[in-house]
N, C-alpha and C positions, 0 to 999 in steps of 0.2 A: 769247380764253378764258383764257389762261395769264395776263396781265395779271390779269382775275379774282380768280385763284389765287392771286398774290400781294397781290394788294387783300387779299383776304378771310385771310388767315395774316397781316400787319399790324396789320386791326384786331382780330383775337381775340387777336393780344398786347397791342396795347392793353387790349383788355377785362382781360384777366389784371394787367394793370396796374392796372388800373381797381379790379380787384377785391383787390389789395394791401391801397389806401389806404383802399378802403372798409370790407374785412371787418380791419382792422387792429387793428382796435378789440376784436376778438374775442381776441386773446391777449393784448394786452395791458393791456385796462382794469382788471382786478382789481389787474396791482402796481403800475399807477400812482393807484390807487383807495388800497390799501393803505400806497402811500410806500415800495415795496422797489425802485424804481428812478424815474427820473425818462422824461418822456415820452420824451425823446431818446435816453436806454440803452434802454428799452423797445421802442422801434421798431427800434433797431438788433438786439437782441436774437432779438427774434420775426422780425425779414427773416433772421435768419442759419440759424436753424434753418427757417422756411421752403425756403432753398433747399438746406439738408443734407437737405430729403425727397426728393431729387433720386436720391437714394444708399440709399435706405431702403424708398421704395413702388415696387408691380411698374405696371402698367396696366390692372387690372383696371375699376375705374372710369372709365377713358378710353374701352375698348370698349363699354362699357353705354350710356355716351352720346352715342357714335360709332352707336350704332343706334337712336336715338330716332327717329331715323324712316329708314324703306327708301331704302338708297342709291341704288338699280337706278331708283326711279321719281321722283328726285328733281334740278333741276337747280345749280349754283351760286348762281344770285340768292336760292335759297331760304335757303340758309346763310348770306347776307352781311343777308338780308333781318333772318333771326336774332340776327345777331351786331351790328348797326345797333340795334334794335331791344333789346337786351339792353344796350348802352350807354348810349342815352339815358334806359330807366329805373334803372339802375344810379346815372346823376349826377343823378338828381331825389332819390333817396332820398337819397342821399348829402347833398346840399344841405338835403332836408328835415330831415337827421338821422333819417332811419328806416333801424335795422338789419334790412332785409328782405334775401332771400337772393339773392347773386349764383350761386349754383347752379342755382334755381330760374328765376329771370331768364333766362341761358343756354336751358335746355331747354324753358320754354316758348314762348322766343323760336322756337327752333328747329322746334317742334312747331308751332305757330300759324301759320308761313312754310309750312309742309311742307303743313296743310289748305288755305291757298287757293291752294296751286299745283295740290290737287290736284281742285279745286272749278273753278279757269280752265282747265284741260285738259280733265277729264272731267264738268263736271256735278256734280249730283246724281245722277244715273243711274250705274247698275252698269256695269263695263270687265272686260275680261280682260286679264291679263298672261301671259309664259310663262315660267317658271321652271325651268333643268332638263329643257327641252322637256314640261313638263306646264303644261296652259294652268287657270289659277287668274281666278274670278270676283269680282272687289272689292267695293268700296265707297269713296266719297271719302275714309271718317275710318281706311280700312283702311290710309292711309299711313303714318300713325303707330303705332310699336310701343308697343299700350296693355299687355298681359301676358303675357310668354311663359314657359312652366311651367321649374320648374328639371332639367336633368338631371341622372335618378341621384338623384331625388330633393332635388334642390341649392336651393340661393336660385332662385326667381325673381325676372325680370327685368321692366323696363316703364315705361311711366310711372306707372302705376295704381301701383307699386310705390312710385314716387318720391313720387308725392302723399300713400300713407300714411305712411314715413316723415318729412313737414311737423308729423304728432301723435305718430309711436313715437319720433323722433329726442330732441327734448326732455322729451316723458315718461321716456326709457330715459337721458337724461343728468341729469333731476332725479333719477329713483329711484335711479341711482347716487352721486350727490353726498348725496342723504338717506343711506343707508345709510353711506357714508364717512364725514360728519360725525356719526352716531349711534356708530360702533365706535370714532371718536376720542375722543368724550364719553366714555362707557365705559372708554375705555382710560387719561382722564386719572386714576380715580377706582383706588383701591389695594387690588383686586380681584384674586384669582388668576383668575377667569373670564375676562375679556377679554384676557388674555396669554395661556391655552390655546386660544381659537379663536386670536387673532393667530398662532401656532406651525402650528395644524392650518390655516392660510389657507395660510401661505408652503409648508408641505410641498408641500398639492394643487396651486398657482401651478405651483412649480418640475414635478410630477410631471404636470399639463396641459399645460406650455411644451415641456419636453422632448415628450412624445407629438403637440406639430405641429411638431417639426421635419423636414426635407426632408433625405433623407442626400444625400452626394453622388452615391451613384449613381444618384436619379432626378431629378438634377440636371444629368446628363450625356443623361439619357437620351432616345432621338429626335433628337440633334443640339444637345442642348442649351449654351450654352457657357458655363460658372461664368468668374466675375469674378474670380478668379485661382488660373489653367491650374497654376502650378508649385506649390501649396499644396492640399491636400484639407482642411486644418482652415479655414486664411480662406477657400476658397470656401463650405465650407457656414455658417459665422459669417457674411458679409456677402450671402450668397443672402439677396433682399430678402423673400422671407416669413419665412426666420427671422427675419432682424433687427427684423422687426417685434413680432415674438412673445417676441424678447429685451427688446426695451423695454418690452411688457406684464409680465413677469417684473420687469425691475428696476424699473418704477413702482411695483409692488404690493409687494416684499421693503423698499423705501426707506423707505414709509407703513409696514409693516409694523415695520420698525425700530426707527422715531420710535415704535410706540404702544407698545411693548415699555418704554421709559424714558420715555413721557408722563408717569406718577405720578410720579416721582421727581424732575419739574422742576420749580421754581415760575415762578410765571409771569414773570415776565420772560425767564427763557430759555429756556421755550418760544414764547416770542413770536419770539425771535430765532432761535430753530430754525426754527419755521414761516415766519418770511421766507426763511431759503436755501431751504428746501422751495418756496416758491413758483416761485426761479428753477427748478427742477427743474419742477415742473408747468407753468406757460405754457410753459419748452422743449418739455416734451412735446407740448403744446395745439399749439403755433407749427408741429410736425414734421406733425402731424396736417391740421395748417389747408392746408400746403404743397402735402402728398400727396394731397389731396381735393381742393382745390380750382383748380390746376394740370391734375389728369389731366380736368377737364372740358373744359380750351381742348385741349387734347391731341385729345381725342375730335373735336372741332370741327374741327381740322385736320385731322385723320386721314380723318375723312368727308368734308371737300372735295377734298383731295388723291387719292381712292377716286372721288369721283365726276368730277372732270375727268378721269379716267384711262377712266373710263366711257363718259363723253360725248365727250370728245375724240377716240376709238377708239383708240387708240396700244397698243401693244404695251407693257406695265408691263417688260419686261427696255431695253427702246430709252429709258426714261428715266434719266436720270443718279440716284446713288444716294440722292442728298438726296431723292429723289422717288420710294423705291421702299417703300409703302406697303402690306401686305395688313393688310386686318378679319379679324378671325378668327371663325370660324364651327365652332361646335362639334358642328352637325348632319351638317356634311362632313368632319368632320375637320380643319381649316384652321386652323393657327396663325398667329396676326397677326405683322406685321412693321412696326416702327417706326423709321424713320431715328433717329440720338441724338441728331441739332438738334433733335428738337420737343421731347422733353421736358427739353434745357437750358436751350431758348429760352423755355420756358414755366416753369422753376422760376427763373430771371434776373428774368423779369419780373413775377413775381408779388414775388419780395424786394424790386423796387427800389419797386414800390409801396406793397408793407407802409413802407419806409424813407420816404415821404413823409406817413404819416401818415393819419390820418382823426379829427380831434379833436372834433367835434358828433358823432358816434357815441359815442366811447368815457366822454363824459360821461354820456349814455343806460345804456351795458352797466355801467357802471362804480360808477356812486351813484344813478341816478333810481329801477334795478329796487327795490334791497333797499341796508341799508347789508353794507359787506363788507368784514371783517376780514382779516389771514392765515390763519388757522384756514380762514374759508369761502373763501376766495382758493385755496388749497392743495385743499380737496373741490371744487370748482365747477371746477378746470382739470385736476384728474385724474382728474374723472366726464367731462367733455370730452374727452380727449387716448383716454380708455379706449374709450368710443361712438364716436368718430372711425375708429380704430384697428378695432375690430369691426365696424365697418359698411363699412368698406374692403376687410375678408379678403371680404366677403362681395360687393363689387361694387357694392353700393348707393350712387348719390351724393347724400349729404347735405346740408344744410347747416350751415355749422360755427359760422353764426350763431344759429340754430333751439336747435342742442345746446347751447351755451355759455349761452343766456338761460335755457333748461331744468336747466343743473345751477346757476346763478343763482340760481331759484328754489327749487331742490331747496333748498340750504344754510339757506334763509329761510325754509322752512317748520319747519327741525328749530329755532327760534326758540318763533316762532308764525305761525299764517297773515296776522296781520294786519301781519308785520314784512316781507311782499311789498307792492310798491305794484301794488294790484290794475289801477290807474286805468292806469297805462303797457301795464302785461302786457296789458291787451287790446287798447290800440291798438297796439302790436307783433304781436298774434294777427289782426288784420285787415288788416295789411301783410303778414301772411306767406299770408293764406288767398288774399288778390287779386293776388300776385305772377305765379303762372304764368298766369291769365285775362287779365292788364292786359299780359301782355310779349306774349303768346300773339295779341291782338288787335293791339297795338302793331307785331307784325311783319309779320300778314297786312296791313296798310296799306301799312309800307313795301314790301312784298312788290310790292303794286299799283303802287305809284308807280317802285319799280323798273322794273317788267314795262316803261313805258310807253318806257324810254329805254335796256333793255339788251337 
């Protein structure tokens, strides 16, 4: 079984690898669309800030998808069956050149393993389990966590959850890229109006950013240990939800800045403004892609290593520390615990994939959607990095492919509708709707064919 274990933490790094060179194409198609870097600074580019999210995002979205399905009633082949299964349609797409989502792939691979193991054990017919010594009456598809309400009012959680952000994710990354490139329109033209909202933007920014930050003493607080003991200002500066909320700050005050002197440039050197501005925004994008999409294999690990601990019996203190894994559970009280090889190992090998590229993708993201300027280069990865970045505070795993094609076409509509190429965007819309059904099936198969020799 421990063999397994490391079978199955291998190939989800691989996948993260996988999913590198696949979703690579997401930060970097627009500036090599643009001509603000060439493919090979761009990939280096985007892997480096991928794995600076290392330093930047907590695990919030690691846990959400470490619970897609009940650890307590689920075995190891279910999770390898997943992560099998989320690989080979991960390199069909890729092959095809379809930017479809490796987030989505993951969890439904996951989820699809999880129902026919729980269909080969129990039927169709109703089971009881005991939980907490109270005995709870199922259902086969009750393996899968489809929605669990938020506490205190919070985000809820699920897959029902994930499935609807596949329509909020990209709606909420075009309508912000619309809105970005409408305030820059506006802001090029020699108007006092668009420089008093730009002024009353940055106030509110700075006066929201400050009111979520985490002071240091509930930073400390239940045991908690800031990233560095001898400083009160760098711990609560690099505590990874400010720092996230510092970079929403300074995206917003930077855009902010530029529309302040957009009238006053002509265009040539706003063109050259907006090209640095871009390396600024795909960083962002890149940081965002890192932290999203990293804390998925995270989750994957976390749940195997949770349920070998399970099923194995062992006493979780009698394993060595690399192995000393708790889910957290916020109905008991239970704060998770993650060794710091998963997610080193997991933000390494998502850059060294970004670094190899994914080039029949990024001609897709890059010129087939819409054509794409710097101007829309600059809204389309900072309506991106923004959505990424809020949908993260919130736990939700995205995809960072779904967002970026959606603030894509956000930019192209503030054109006109017809300067989107409608003909792509929906065969892209029907690779994203049969991702989790085709990985979901694809893993209860290999699920079977495991079953037959493990």
């Amino acid at each position: 079984m421990f063999t397994l274990l490391i079978v199955i933490i291998v190939l989800a790094l691989i996948f993260d690898y996988i999913n590198g060179f696949h979703d690579a194409a997401n930060a970097i198609a627009t500036v090599v669309a643009t001509k603000v870097l060439s493919p090979v600074q761009a990939v280096i580019w985007a892997a480096f800030f991928n794995f600076l999210a290392y330093w930047v995002f907590g695990l919030g979205v690691a846990n959400t998808v470490a619970k897609t399905a009940n650890t307590s009633e689920i075995n190891l082949t279910v999770i390898l069956a997943g992560v099998v299964a989320a690989i080979i349609w991960n390199l069909i797409t890729w092959w095809q050149g379809i930017p479809s989502s490796s987030s989505h792939t993951l969890i439904g691979g996951f989820a699809g393993a999880a129902i026919a193991h729980a269909i080969t054990i129990h039927g169709f017919s109703d089971y009881t389990i005991i939980e907490d010594g109270v005995e709870h009456t199922r259902h086969w598809y009750n393996i899968v966590s489809w929605y669990k309400a938020g506490k205190d009012g919070g985000m809820p959680s699920g897959v029902v959850i994930i499935i609807a952000f596949i329509v909020l994710a990209p709606l909420l990354g075009a309508l912000i890229s619309y809105l970005i490139s409408i305030w820059l329109l506006n802001a090029s033209k020699k108007s006092i109006l668009p420089k008093l909202f730009t002024i009353t933007l940055m106030i509110v920014s700075v006066w929201f950013v400050y009111s979520q930050m985490i002071p240091y003493e509930k930073i400390v607080a239940d045991g908690g240990k800031p990233r560095f003991e001898s400083s009160v200002f760098w711990s609560v500066v690099f505590e990874s939800h400010n720092i996230k909320w510092f970079l929403v700050a300074f995206i917003i005050l930077s855009i902010s800045t530029f529309a302040l002197v957009f009238s006053s440039l002509n265009l040539h050197k706003a063109d050259a403004v907006l090209k640095k501005m871009q390396l600024l925004s795909s960083a962002a994008f890149s940081l965002g892609h890192g932290g999203n999409d990293s804390q998925k294999v995270m989750g994957i690990i976390a749940a195997a290593v949770a349920v070998y601990i399970k099923t194995s019996g062992v006493d979780i203190m009698t394993l060595p520390d690399w192995l000393q894994v708790i889910l957290p559970d916020d109905d008991k009280g239970i704060k998770g615990a993650m060794p710091e090889w998963i997610p080193l190992a997991c933000y390494t090998a998502i850059a060294v994939g970004t670094l190899s590229g994914g080039w029949k993708i990024v001609k897709t993201m890059g010129s087939k959607i819409t054509k794409v300027t710097s101007f829309e280069g600059v809204a389309a990865e900072t309506a991106g990095a923004l959505t990424l970045y809020f949908t993260e505070h919130f736990k939700v795993p995205v995809s960072t492919t779904h967002t970026i094609t959606g603030s894509i076409i956000g930019v192209g509509l503030t054109k006109r509708v017809s300067a989107v190429r409608w003909g792509v965007t929906v065969s892209l819309l029907w690779a994203w709707v049969l991702t989790i059904p085709v990985s979901g099936l694809l893993a209860a198969f290999v699920y079977y064919v495991l079953n037959l020799f493990i």
